[in-house]
C-alpha positions, 0 to 999 in steps of 0.5 A: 504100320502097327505102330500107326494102328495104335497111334490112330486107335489112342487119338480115336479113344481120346477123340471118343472120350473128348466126344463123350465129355463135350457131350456130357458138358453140353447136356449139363449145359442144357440141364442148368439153363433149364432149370436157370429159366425155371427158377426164373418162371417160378421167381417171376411168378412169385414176385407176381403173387406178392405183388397182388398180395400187396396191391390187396392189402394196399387196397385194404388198409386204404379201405379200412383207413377210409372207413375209420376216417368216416367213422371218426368224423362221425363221431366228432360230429355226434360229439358236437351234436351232444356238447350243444345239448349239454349246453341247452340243458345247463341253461335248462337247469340254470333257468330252473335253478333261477326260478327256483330260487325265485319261488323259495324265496318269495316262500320264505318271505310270505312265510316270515310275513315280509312278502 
């Protein structure tokens, strides 16, 4: 019996501790798939702001893009509209020139008595 005493108190401490560790590895399970799903809470919501951040500035850039188009086309249609004045005012001054001529010659003529 004294020897049956201890072999039963040495399997019920080893019983106890194996109960002890099942336990603390059970918590520590429990503790790493806390945190596991946390970090997954955080990473999806990280992921979710950089996808708003970059639907934003999709958003911006198409934008600005469609701005500076608008911008560009009105410029090209202003730099149409001046190229045909400069090309009025050239057959303006060319006109001018014309008559110009004609007049300082019929001058020189009347003044050398020829005309």
């Amino acid at each position: 019996p004294v020897a049956a005493q201890a072999a039963l108190k040495k399997i019920e401490a080893t019983a106890t501790g194996l109960h002890r560790t099942v336990t603390a590895m059970a918590d520590e399970r429990d503790h790493f798939k806390y945190v596991s799903e946390e970090l997954e809470r955080r990473l999806l919501g990280n992921m979710r702001s950089k996808q708003s951040q970059i639907e934003a500035l999709t958003m911006r850039v198409k934008h600005d893009r469609d701005a500076l188009l608008s911008t560009l086309n009105s410029l090209r249609e202003r730099n149409e509209l001046l190229e045909e004045q400069v090309e009025r005012l050239e057959i303006d001054l060319a006109g001018t020139r014309a008559r110009l001529n004609e007049r300082d010659r019929r001058h020189y003529y009347k003044d050398i008595g020829g005309g």
